[in-house]
C-alpha positions in Angstrom: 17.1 4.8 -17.7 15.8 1.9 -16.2 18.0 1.8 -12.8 17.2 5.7 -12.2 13.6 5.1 -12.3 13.9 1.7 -10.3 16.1 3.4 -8.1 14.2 6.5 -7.6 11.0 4.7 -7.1 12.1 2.5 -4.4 14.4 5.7 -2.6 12.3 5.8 0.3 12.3 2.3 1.2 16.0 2.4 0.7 16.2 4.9 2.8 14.2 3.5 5.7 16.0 0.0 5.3 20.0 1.7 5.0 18.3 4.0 8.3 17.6 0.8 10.1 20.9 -0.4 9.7 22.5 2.5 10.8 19.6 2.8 14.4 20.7 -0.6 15.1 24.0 -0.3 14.9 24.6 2.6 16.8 22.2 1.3 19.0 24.0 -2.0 19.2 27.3 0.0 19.9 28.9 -1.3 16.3 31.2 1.2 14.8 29.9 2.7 11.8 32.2 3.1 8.8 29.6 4.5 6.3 26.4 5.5 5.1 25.2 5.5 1.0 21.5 5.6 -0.5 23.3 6.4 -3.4 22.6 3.4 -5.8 25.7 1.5 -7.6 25.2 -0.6 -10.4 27.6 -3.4 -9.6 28.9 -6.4 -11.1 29.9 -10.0 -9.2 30.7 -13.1 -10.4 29.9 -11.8 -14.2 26.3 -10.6 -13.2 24.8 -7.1 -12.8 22.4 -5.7 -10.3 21.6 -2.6 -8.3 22.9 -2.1 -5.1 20.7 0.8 -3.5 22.2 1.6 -0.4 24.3 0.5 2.1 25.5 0.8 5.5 29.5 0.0 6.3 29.6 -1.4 10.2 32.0 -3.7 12.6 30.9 -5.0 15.8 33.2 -7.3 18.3 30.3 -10.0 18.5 29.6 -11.3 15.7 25.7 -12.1 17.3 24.6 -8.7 17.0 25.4 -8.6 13.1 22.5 -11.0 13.1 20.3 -8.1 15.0 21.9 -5.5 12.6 21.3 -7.5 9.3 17.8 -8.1 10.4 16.9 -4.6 11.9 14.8 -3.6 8.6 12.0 -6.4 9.8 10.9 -3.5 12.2 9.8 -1.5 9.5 6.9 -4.5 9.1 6.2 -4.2 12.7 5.6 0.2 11.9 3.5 -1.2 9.0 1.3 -3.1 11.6 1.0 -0.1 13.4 -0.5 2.3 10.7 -2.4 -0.4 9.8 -4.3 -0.9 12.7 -4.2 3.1 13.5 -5.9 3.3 10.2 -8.4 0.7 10.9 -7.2 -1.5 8.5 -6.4 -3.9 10.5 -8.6 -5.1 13.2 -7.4 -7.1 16.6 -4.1 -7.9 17.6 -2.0 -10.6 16.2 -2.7 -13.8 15.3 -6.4 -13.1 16.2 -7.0 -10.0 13.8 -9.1 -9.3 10.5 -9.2 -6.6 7.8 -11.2 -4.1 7.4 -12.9 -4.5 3.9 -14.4 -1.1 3.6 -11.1 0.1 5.3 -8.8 -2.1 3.1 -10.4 -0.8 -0.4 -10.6 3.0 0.4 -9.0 5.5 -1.4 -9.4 7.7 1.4 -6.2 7.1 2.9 -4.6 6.7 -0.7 -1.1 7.8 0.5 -1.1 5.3 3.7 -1.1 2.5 0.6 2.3 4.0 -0.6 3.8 4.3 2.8 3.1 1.0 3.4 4.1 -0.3 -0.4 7.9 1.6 0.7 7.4 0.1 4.2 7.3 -3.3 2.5 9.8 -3.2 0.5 12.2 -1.5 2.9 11.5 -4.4 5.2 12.8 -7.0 2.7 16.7 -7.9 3.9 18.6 -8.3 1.2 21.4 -10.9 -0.3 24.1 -9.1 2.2 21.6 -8.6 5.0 20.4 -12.5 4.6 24.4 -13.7 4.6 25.4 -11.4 7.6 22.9 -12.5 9.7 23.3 -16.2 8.7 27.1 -15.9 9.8 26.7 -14.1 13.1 24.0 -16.7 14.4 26.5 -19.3 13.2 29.1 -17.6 14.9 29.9 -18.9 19.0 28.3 -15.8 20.2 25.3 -16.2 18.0 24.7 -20.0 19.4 25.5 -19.7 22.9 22.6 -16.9 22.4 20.4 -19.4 20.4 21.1 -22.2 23.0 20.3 -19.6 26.1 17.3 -18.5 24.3 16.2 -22.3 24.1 17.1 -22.9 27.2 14.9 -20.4 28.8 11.9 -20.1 26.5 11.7 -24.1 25.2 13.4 -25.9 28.4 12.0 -24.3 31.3 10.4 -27.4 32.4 14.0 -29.3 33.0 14.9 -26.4 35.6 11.2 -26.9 37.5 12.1 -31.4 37.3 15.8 -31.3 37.9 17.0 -28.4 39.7 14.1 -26.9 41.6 14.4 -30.3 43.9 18.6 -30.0 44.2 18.1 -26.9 45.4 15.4 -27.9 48.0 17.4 -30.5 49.5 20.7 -28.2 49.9 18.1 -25.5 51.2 16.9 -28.5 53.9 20.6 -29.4 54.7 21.1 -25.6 55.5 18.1 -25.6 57.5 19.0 -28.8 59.3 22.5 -27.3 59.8 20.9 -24.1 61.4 18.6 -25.8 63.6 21.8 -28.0 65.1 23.4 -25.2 66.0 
């Protein structure tokens, strides 16, 4: 009785989160296998739990199973949204504040449950967490990590070191022209 009502309670979020999966993958060009918000009870290593859904994928870089793992964070980034369209949230992140009169409203009772399945939906779990963990490991993961690095954190090394090679083969050119 207890993993119907568990698992009927949290069916939405499920839902979302197993839907994220599957938009990201498809969007990601990964080859979807299957599709379940059925929930399981399962047993590994001698333990039980609940698997609520799942989504069965492959993709040939193993760096976008990182993206595909992860793709139920966006559901936070929706809950930011109703949030600040309800006025709950005020600003723009980091600089924001809540709305105390806003926040403590049963007004806009149901936007609390949307955003109670948003939550939850937006939790990776176990699988989602070791997926990701192995495609950023992967070589396709790092040479993304290192490229993202690169560009976002090391910007500076291509302004001191290379902006200056490429001046003085853009004077040689230019001395090379003007011989001529």
């Amino acid at each position: 009785m207890k993993f119907w009502l568990k698992s009927i309670f949290l069916l939405p979020g499920t839902f979302l989160h197993e839907l994220m999966h599957l938009v990201f993958a498809m969007l990601l060009g990964a080859k979807v296998h299957s599709f379940s918000i059925f929930p399981k009870l399962r047993q590994s290593g001698g333990e039980r739990y609940i698997e609520l859904g799942s989504v069965g994928f492959s993709s040939r870089i193993r760096v976008l199973d990182f993206l595909i793992a992860f793709a139920p964070l966006f559901l936070w980034f929706m809950l930011w949204v109703i949030l600040m369209r309800f006025n709950i949230v005020i600003g723009t992140f980091p600089h924001f504040s809540l709305n105390s009169s806003a926040l403590f409203s049963f007004e806009h009772w149901w936007v609390w449950l949307v955003a109670f399945q948003l939550i939850v939906g937006g939790i990776p779990s176990s699988v989602d967490v070791k997926l990701a963990i192995k495609g950023f490991f992967s070589f396709s993961g790092l040479v993304v990590a290192l490229g993202v690095y690169l560009y976002f954190f090391q910007y500076h090394l291509i302004g001191v070191y290379i902006e200056p090679i490429i001046a003085q083969v853009a004077r040689f050119f230019e001395l090379i022209q003007r011989s001529f």
